[in-house]
C-alpha positions in Angstrom: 10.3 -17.6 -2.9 9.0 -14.5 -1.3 6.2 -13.6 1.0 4.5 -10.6 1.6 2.2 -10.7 4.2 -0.8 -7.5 4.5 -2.1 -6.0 7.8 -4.7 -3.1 8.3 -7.3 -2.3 6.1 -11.1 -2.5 7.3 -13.9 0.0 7.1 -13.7 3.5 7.8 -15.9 6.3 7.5 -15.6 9.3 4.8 -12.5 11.8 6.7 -11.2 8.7 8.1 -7.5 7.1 8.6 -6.2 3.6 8.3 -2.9 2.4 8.2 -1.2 -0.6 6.3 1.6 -2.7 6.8 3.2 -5.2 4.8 6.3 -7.2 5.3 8.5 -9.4 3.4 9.9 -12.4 4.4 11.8 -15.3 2.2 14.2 -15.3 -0.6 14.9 -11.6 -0.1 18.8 -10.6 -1.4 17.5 -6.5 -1.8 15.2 -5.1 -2.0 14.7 -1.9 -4.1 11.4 -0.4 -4.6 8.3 -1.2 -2.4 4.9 0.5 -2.5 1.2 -0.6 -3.2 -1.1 -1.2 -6.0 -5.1 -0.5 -5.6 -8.1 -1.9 -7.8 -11.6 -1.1 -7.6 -14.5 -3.2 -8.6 -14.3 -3.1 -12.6 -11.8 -1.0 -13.1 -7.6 -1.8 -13.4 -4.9 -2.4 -11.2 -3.6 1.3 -10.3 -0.2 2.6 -8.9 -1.1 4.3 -5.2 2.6 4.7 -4.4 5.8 3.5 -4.3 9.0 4.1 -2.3 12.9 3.5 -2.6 15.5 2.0 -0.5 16.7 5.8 -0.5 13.5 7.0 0.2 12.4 9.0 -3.0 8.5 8.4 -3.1 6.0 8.6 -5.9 2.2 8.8 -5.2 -0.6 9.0 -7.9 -2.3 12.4 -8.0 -5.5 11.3 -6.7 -3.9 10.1 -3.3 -1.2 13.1 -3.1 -1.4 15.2 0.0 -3.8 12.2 1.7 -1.1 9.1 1.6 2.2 8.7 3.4 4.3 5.9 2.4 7.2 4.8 4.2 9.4 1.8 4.9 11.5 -0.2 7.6 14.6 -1.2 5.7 15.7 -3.0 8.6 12.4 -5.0 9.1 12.1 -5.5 4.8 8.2 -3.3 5.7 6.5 -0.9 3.8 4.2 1.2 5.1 0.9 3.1 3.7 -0.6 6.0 6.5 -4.2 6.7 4.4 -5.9 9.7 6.0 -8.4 12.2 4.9 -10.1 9.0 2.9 -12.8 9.2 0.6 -15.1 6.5 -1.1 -13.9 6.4 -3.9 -10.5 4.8 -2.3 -12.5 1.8 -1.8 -10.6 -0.8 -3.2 -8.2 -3.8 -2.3 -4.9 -2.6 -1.6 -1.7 -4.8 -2.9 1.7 -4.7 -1.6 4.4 -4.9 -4.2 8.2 -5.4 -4.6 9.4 -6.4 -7.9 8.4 -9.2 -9.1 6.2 -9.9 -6.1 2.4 -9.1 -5.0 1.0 -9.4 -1.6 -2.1 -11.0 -1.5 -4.5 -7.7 -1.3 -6.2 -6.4 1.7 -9.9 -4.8 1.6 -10.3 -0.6 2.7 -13.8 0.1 2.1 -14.5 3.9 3.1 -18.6 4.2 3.5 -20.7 5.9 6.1 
């Protein structure tokens, strides 16, 4: 069994920043890829980015430029630094390792 437990999130006005943090605790031999999933009210579960134990990173286009992801190998954390945000990143934000989701934690991005 594996846990991932969220932190950050919140509401943040348009130009904002907010950071989140996930860690992953349990049945954990290695981990490979870790990164985060986003959906929006009626619309799919969407790739925001996703990072390797070596560190080679992939971002969706809409998030490029705006998003750092980074992880604590040490600490079994991934990490998502969100500035520059905009509305439409509203969403609820889901850690992922393979095989594993985290149980989603609310950015909403309104003035």
């Amino acid at each position: 069994q594996v846990q991932l437990v969220e932190s950050g999130g919140g509401l943040v006005q348009p130009g904002g920043s907010l950071r989140l943090g996930c860690a992953a605790s349990g049945s954990i031999r290695s981990i490979n890829a870790m990164g985060w999933y986003r959906q929006a009210p009626g619309k799919q579960r969407e790739l925001v980015a996703i990072i390797t134990t070596g560190g080679n990173t992939n971002y969706a286009d809409s998030v490029k430029g705006r998003f750092t992801i980074s992880r604590d190998n040490a600490k079994s954390t991934v990490y998502l630094q969100m500035n520059r945000l905009k509305p439409e990143d509203t969403a609820v934000y889901y850690c992922y390792i393979p095989g594993w989701w985290g149980q989603g934690t609310q950015v909403t991005v309104s003035s």
